[in-house]
N, C-alpha and C positions, 0 to 999 in steps of 0.2 A: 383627451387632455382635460376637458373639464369636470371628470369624474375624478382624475388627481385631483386637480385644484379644490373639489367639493370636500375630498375624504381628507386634506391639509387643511381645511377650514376647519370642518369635525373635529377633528384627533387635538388643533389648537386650541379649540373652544373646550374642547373635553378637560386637556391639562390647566385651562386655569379655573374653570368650573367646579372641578373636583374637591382641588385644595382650599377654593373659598371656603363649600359648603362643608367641608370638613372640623373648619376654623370657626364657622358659627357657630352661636349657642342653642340655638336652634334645635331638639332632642320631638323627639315623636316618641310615643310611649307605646309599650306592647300592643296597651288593648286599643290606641289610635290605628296602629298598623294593621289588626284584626277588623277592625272595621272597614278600612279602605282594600284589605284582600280580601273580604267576604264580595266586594262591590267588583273585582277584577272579572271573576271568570264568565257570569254572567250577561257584563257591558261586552264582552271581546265576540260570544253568540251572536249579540243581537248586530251588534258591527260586520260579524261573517255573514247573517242570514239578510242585512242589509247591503252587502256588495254582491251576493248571488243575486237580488234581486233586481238591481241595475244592469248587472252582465247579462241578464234576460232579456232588458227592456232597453 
């Protein structure tokens, strides 16, 4: 039951999250976005090679 109630939480926060950040003027530009996906795959490694190393320890 409280994995309903978590995923109704989610899904309502998603529908008014959405339409806000849609509405703002708020624009990110190509080469902002290339800089913040050059920093993705990199950070997500070092996050995997730091929960292997907890699930060891």
């Amino acid at each position: 039951m409280e994995v309903i109630i978590l995923l109704a939480v989610l899904f309502g926060l998603l529908a008014i999250v959405v339409p806000l950040l849609e509405r703002s003027k708020m624009r990110i530009s190509n080469e902002d976005a290339a800089k913040w996906a050059r920093w993705i795959w990199p950070l997500m490694g070092i996050l995997l090679f730091i929960q292997l190393i907890r699930m060891l320890f």
